[in-house]
MITORSE-805999 format. One record per atom (N, C-alpha, C, O): x, y, z; residue in three letters. Coordinates in steps of 0.1 Angstrom, whole numbers, plus 2048, in hexadecimal, padded with zeros to 3 digits. Example, Ala and Ser with C-alpha at 12.3 -4.5 7.8 and 13.67 -1.06 7.14 Angstrom:
8847C784EALA/87B7D384EALA/8847DF84EALA/88E7DF855ALA/8807EA847SER/8897F5847SER/88180084FSER/88680B850SER/
! end
This chain:
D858BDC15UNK/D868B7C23UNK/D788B2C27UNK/D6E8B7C22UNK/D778AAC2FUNK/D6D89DC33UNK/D708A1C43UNK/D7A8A6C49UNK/D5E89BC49UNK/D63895C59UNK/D63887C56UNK/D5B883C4EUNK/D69882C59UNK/D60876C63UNK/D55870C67UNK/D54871C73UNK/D4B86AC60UNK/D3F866C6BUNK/D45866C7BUNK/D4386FC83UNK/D4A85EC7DUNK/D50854C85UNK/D5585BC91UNK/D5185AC9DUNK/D5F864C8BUNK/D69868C97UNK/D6D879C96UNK/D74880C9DUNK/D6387DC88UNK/D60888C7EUNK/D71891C82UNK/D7289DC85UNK/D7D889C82UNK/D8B88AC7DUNK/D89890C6EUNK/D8188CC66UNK/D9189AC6BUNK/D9089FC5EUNK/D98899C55UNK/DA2895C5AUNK/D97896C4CUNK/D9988AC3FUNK/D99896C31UNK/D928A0C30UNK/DA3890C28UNK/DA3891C1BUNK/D94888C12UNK/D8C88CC0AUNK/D9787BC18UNK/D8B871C12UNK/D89867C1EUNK/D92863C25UNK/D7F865C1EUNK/D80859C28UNK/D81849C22UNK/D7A843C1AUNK/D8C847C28UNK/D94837C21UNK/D9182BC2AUNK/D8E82BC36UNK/D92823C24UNK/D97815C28UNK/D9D816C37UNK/D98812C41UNK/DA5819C34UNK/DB4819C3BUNK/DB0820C48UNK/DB0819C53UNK/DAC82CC48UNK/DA7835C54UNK/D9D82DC5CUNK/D9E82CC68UNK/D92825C56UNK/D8781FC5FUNK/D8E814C5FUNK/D90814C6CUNK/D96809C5BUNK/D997FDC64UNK/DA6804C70UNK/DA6802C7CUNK/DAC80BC69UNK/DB780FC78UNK/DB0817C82UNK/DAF811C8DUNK/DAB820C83UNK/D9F827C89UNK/D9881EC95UNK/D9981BCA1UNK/D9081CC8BUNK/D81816C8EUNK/D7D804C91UNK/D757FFC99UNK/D86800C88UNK/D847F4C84UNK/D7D7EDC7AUNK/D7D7E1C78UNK/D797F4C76UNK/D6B7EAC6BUNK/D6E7F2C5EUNK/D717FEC5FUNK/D6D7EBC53UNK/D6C7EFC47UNK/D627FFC42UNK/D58802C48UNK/D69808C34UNK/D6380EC34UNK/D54811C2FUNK/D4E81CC30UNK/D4F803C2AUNK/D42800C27UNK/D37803C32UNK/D2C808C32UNK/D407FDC3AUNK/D3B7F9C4CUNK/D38806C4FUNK/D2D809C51UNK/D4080DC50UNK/D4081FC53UNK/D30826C50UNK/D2682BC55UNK/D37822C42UNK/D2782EC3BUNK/D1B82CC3FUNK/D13834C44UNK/D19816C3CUNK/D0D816C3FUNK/D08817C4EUNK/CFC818C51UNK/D12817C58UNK/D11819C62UNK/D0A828C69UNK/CFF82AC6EUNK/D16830C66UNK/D1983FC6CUNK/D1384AC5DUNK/D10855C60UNK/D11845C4BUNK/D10852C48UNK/D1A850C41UNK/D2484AC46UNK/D19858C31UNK/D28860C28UNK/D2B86CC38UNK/D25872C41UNK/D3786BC32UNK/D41879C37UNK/D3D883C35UNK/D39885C29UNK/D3B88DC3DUNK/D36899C3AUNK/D3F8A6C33UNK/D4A8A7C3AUNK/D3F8B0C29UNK/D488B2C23UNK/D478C1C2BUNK/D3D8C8C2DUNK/D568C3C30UNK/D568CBC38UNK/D518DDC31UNK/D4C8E6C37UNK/D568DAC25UNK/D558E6C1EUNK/D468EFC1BUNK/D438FBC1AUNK/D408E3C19UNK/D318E1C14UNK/D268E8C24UNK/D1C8EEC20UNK/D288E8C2FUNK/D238E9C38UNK/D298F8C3AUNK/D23900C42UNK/D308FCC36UNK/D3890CC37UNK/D33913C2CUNK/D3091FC2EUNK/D3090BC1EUNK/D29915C16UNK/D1C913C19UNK/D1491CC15UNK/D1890AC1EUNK/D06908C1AUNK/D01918C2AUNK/CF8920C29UNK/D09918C33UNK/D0A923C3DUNK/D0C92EC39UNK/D06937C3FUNK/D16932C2DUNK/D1C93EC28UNK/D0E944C1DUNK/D0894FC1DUNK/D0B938C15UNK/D0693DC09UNK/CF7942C0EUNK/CF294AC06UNK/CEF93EC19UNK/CE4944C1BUNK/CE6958C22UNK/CDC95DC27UNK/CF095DC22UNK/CF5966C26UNK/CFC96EC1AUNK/CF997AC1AUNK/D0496AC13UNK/D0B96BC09UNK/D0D963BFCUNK/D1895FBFAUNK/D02960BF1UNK/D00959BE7UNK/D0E95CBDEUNK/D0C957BD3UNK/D18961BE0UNK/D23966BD9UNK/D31962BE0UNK/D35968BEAUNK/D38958BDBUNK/D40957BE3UNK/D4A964BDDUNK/D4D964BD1UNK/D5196FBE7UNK/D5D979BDFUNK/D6896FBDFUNK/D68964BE4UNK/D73979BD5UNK/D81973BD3UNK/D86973BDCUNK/D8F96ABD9UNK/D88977BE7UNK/D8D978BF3UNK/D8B96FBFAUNK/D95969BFEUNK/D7E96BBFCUNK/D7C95EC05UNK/D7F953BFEUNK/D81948C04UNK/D81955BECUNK/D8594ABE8UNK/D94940BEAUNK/D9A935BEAUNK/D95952BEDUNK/DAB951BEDUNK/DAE94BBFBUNK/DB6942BFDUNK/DA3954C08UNK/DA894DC10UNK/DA293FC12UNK/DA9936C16UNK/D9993EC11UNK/D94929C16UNK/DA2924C09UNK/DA5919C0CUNK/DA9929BFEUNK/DB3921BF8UNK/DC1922C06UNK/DC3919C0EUNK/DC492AC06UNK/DC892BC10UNK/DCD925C1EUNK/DD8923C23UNK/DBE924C24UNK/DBD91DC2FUNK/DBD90BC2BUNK/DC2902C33UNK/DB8909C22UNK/DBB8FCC20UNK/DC88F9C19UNK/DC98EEC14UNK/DD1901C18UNK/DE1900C17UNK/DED8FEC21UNK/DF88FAC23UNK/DDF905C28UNK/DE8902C38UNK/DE48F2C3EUNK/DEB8EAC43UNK/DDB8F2C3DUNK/DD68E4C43UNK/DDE8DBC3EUNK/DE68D5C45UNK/DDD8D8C2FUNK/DE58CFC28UNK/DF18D1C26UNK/DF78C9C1FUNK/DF88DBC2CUNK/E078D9C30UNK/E0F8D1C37UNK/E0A8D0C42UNK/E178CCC36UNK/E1E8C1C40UNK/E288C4C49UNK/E2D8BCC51UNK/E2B8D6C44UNK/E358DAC4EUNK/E318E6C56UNK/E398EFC5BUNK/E258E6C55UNK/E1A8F4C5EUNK/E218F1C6CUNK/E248E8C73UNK/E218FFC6DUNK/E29905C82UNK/E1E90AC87UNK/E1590EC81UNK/E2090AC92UNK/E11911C98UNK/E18917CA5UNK/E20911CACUNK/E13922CA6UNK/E19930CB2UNK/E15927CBEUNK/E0C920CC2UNK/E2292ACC4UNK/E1C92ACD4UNK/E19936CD9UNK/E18941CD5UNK/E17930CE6UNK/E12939CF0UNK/E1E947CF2UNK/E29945CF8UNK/E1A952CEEUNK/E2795ECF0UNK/E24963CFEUNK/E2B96BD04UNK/
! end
């Protein structure tokens, strides 16, 4: 998972398609503009690993996990009880 320069919307990759419907301008336009995409995951380890140089199996299973739910298409979300 990716932000966005732009609109830092979370992204699989950032495409073509997302900055002309978006944004408007090409995604050439984007980078040299705004910057590559920042990799969401990368900013969560570079925070974890000065604390914890080890990632456990546990946090492995869950960040698998949580990014199972994200990329689901039929995820429910609680309301208010």
């Amino acid at each position: 998972m990716i932000k966005c320069p732009v609109c830092s919307e979370l992204l699989e990759q950032l495409t073509t398609v997302h900055c002309q419907k978006v944004h408007g301008v090409t995604k050439q336009h984007v980078i040299e503009q705004y910057g590559k995409p920042t990799p969401l995951f990368m900013e969560f380890a570079a925070k974890f690993a000065e604390s914890t140089p080890v990632i456990r199996q546990r946090d492995f299973a869950n960040s698998q996990l949580l990014t199972d739910r994200i990329r689901s298409r039929n995820r429910k979300f609680h309301s208010d009880r």
